[in-house]
N, C-alpha and C positions, 0 to 999 in steps of 0.2 A: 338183941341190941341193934343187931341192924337197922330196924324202924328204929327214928328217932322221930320225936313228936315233932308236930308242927312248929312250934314253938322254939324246939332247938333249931329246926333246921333255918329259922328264921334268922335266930340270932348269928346263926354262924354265915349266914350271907352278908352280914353288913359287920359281923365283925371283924375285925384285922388282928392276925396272929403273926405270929414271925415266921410261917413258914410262906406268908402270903407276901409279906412284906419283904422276905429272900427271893420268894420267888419273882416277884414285879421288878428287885433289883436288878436281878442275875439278868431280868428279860432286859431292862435298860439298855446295862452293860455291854449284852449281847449285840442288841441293836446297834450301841452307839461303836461295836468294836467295828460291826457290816458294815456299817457307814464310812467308818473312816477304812475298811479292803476296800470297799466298791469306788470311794471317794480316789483313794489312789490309785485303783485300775479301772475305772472308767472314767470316775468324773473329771479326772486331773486330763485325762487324755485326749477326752469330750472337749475340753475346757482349752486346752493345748491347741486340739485343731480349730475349734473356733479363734482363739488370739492368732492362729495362726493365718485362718481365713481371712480377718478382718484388716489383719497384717497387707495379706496380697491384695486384698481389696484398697488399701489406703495408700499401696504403693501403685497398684493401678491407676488409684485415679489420679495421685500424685503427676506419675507419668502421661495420663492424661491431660490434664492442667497443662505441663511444658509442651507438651507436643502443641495444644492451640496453643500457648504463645507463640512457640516454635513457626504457627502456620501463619502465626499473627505477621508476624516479624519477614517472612517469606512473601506473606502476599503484599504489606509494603513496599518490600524491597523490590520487587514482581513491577508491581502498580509507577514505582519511579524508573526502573528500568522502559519499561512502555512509555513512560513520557517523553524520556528521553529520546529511543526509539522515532517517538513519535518527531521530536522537534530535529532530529537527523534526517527525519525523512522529507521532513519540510524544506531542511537547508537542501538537501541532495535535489529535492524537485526544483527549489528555486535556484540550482546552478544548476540544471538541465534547463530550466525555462530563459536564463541570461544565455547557454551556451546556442541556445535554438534560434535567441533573437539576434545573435550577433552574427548566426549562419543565416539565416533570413536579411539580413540589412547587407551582409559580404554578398547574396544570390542576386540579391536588390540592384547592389551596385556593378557588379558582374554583368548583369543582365544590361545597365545603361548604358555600360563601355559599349557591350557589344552591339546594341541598339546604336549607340554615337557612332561606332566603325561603319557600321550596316548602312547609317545614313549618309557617310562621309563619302564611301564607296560608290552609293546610290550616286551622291551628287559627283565625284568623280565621271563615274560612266556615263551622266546626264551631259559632264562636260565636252566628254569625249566625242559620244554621239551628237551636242552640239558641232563640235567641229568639223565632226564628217562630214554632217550635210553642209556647212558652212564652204566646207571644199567640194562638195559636191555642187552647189550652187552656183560656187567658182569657176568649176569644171565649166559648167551646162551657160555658162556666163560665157565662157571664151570659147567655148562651141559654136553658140550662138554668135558673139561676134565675127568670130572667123565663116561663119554662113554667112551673116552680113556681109562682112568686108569680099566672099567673093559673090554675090549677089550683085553691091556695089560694084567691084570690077566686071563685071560680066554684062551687065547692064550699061553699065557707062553713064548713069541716070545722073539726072541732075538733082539739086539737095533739097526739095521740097520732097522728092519720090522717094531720097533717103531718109530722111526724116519720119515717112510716111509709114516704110516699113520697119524702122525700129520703135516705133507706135504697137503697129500690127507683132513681133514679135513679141514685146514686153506685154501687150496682154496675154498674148499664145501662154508664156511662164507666168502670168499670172503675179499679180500684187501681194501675195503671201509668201513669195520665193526671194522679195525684194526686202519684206519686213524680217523678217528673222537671220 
């Protein structure tokens, strides 16, 4: 009985008995019980760390996002700061460049006083030295007459002869001792 004919062995491939249809069960069962161990110890865990990943990724980029506004908002603030800056430096140039022209316009006038002194003094000494020679001319005048006058006495000459030498003298001193 071990050979069984073709025939049977045929039918009992395609046919379904109960111990096929227990055993296809039991295999389900089995399966769907793996499924739901592995589902609770790996896949839940699996499953866990990914939510979990995705999690840090979306508070990443979260944190990401604030930080560029963050940088947004800084380099604004950065950007009007400098302008500022900038228009401070402007004011400070332009009170250096008023404080430079009112020291230049005070050196200006500094400088005419003493130019005005310089020439006052000039003419001063011009005046003085005028008068020296003016007295010195004096002098060489009453020198001069007094040689005359004893010329005249000593001579005893009469006024054509006197005449003649204070002719002769005043050229001796010359016409330019007379004009000034």
């Amino acid at each position: 009985m071990i050979f069984l004919t073709a025939e049977q062995s045929m039918s009992r491939l395609f046919d379904l008995d109960w111990q096929l249809v227990a055993d296809a069960s039991l295999m389900i069962i089995a399966i769907f019980v793996l499924f739901l161990i592995m589902s609770f110890f790996l896949f839940n865990p699996a499953r866990k760390l990914m939510n979990d990943r995705k999690e840090k990724i979306r508070g990443e980029l979260q944190t990401a996002k604030q930080d560029m506004e963050e940088a947004g908002r800084l380099k604004q603030e950065y950007e009007a700061r400098l302008k500022e800056i900038d228009k401070e430096a402007e004011a400070i140039l332009g009170e250096a460049r008023k404080r430079a022209l009112n020291n230049e316009n005070q050196i200006v006038a500094e400088a005419k006083e003493e130019a005005a002194r310089i020439l006052e003094r000039a003419r001063v000494e011009a005046e003085l030295e005028k008068q020296k020679v003016s007295d010195e001319v004096k002098r060489e005048i009453i020198a001069v007459a007094a040689v005359m006058a004893g010329k005249v006495v000593s001579a005893s000459i009469d006024t054509t002869v006197q005449n003649q030498l204070i002719d002769d003298t005043l050229k001796e001193m010359g016409e330019k001792t007379w004009l000034s």
